[in-house]
N, C-alpha and C positions, 0 to 999 in steps of 0.2 A: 504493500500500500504506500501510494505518495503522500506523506502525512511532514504538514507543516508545524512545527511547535512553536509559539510565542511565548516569550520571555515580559514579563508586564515591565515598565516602569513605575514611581512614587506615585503616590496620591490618592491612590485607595487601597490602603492598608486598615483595616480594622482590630478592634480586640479578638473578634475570632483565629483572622488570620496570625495572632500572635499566638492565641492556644496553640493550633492546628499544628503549627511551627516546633512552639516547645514539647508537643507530644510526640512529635515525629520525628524528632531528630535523634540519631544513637547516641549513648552517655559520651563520646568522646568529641562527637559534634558540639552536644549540646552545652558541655563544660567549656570550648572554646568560643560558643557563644555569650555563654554565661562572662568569661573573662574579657570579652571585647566590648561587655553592653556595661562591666562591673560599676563605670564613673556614672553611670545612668542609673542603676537601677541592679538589687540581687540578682538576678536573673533574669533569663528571655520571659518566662513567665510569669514574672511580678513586674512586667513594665505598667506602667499607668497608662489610661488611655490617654491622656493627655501627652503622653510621650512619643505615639507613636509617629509623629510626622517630622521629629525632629531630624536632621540630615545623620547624624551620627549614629543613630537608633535605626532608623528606617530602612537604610542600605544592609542592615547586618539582618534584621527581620525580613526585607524582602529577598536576600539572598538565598537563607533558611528556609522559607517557605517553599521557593522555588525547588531547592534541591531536594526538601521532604515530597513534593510532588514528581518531582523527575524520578526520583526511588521507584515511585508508586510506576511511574508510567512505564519503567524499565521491565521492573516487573511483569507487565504483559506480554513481555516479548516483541515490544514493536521497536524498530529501528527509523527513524525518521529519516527523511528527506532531505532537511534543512531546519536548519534553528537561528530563527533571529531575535533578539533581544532587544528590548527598545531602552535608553536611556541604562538606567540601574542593570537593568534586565541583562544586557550585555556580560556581564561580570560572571551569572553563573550561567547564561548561555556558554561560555569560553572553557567554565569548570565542565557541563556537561558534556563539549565534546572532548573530550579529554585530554586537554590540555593541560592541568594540572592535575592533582588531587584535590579532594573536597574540604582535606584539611588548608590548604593552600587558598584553595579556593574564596573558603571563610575569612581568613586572613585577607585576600586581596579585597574581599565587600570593606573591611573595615579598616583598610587601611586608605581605599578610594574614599571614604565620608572621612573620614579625618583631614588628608588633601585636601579637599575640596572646603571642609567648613574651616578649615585655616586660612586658608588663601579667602576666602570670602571673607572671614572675619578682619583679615586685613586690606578690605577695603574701606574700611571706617565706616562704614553706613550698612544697616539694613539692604538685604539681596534678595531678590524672588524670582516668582514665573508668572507667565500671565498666556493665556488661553486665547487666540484673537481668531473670530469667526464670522466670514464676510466679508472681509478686505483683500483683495489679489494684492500681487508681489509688487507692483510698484506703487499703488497706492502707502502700504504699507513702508517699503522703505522711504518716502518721502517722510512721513511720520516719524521716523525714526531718527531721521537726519539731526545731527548733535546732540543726540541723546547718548548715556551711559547703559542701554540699553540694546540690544539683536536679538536678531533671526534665534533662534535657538536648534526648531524641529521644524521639519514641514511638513504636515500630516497631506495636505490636498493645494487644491489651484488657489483657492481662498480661506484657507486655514492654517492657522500657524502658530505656533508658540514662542514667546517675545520673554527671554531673562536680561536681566538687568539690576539694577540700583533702584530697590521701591523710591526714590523720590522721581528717578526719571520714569518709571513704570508709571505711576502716576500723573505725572505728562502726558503720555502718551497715549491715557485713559483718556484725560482731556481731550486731545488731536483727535484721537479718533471719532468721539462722541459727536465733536463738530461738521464730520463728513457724514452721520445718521446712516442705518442700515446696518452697524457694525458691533456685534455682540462681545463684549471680552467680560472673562474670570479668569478672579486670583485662583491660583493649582496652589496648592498644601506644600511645597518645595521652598526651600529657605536658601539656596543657591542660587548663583547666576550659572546652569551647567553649559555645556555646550557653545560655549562664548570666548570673545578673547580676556574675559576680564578671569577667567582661570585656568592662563596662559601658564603662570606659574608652578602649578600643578603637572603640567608634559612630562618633564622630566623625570623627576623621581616617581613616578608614575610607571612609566614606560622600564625605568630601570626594577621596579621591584617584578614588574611584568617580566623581565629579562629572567630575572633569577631564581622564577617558581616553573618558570614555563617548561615542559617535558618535550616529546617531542610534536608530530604533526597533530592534526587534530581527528580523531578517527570520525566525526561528522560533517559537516559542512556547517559552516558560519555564513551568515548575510553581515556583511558589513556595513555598519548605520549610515557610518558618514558617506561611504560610498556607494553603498548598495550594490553592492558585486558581491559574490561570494567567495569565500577565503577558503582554500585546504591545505593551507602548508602553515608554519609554526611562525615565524618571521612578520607574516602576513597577517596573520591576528595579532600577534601582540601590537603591530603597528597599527589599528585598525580601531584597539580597542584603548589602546596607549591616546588616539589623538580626538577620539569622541571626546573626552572630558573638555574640551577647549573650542570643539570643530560643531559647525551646525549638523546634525542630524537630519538625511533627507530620506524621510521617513513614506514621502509619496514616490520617491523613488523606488524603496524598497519593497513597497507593495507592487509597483510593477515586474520584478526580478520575482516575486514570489509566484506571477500568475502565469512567469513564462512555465513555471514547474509544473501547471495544470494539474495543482495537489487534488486525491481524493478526499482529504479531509485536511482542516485548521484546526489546531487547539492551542487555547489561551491557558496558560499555568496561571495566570494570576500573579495578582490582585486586579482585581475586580474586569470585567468587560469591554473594556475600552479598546484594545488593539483588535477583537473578534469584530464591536459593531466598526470600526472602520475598513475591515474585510469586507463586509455586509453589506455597507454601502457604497463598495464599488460594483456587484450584483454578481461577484460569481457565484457558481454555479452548482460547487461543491460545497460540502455540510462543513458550520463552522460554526463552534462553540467554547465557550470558554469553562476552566472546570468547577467558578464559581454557582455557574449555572446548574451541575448536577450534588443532587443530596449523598451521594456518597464517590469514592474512587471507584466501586466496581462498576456504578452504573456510567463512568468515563470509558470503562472498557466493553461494558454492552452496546456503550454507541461505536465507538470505534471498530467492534468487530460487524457490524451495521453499514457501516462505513467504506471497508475494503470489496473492492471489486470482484 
């Protein structure tokens, strides 16, 4: 079967998905969880809900989740196609194909939200995301023009996700509201990702990537930034080393995914979001995310449903 997996990015993580997480993960995962959330909180399972959106928390909880569900999905015996990760997502899509180990793997979630909320933090100001739906690409970057703020992701033609400096995000709220017709919301992300404003992050980034990484990758990677698919080990680290700073062309990647004419999508989660943008490009093949089914088996009743 042609089966595509998705990797979520931040923003809808809940307290379930942190149960899910700390029940599923084996004691030597979860103690390395437990030590990389320890400034936060005793444990993956006593995080507060109020924590869960935090950049430092979030990346290490949605890594965990992902990889308790990747378990689950191996388990059935199915070999996917391709695996693309959107944002966060990328980090254990790279662990899954087996580019490192999952102990590695942990470590690299949490050692990407630390980069990243350092460098952020040393930009003196408050940093976010923001959601813009309804403005094509050059309207859009006119708006944008001397703002501390970019492109981040581009989901569609008129869709896009804009990180920055919350005071220029907030401009930019303004600029847009003034052209009418043009929806934007603040995303739960406390970074400016995918930007040059964490430029400084590449480096030691890309170097700890150097030095967990094993060899090839035994799956196929989509590359965010560039939406090609990666199978050699050089080529993902640099892939997923320059997303942290590179916009993510996210409408690109949905097109590399449809040349694969999958017989089946599944979204690992958190939450639906990469499935309904499948969904409303109208193919044709079944596509679901696995927050959508009440248990893992009935993930694998659709899937075996699924193959041809």
């Amino acid at each position: 079967m042609r089966l595509i997996v998705l990797f979520s990015g931040q923003g809808h993580q809940t307290p379930a998905h942190r149960d899910e997480a700390a029940a599923g993960l084996d004691s030597a995962l979860r103690a390395a969880a437990d030590a990389a959330l320890a400034p936060f909180a005793p444990s993956l399972a006593a995080l507060a809900d109020n924590q869960l959106h935090d950049n430092r928390v979030a990346q290490v909880l949605i890594w965990s989740l992902q990889w308790v569900r990747w378990q689950a999905l191996q388990a059935l015996g199915v070999r996917p196609s391709l695996l693309a990760g959107y944002s966060a997502g990328e980090t254990a899509a790279f662990t899954a194909a087996g580019l490192c180990s999952a102990e590695a793997g942990l470590s690299l979630a949490a050692e990407r939200a630390r980069l990243m909320s350092e460098a952020s933090a040393a930009l003196g100001e408050p940093a976010g995301m923001l959601a813009v739906t309804g403005c094509d690409g050059e309207a859009l970057a006119a708006a944008l023009a001397g703002l501390r703020a970019y492109v981040a992701i581009r989901t569609a033609s008129a869709q896009a996700v804009v990180a920055g400096l919350e005071s220029d995000l907030g401009q930019l709220v303004d600029r847009l509201a003034r052209l009418g017709g043009i929806h934007t919301n603040r995303l739960a992300v406390t970074v400016p990702a995918h930007t040059p404003l964490l430029a400084p992050v590449r480096q030691p980034w890309q170097a700890l990537l150097q030095s967990v990484a094993g060899s090839a990758p035994a799956l196929t990677l989509l590359s965010g930034t560039r939406a090609v698919p990666v199978r050699d080990r050089d080529s993902a680290i640099d892939a997923l080393a320059e997303q942290v700073c590179t916009p993510i062309a996210w409408d690109e990647c949905l097109e590399t995914m449809a040349e694969y004419q999958p017989d089946a999508v599944l979204e690992l989660g958190p939450g639906s979001a990469l499935a309904r943008m499948v969904l409303a490009r109208g193919w044709r093949c079944p596509v679901r995310a696995v927050d959508e089914f009440r248990s893992f088996a009935a993930v694998g009743e659709w899937l075996a449903r699924c193959a041809p």
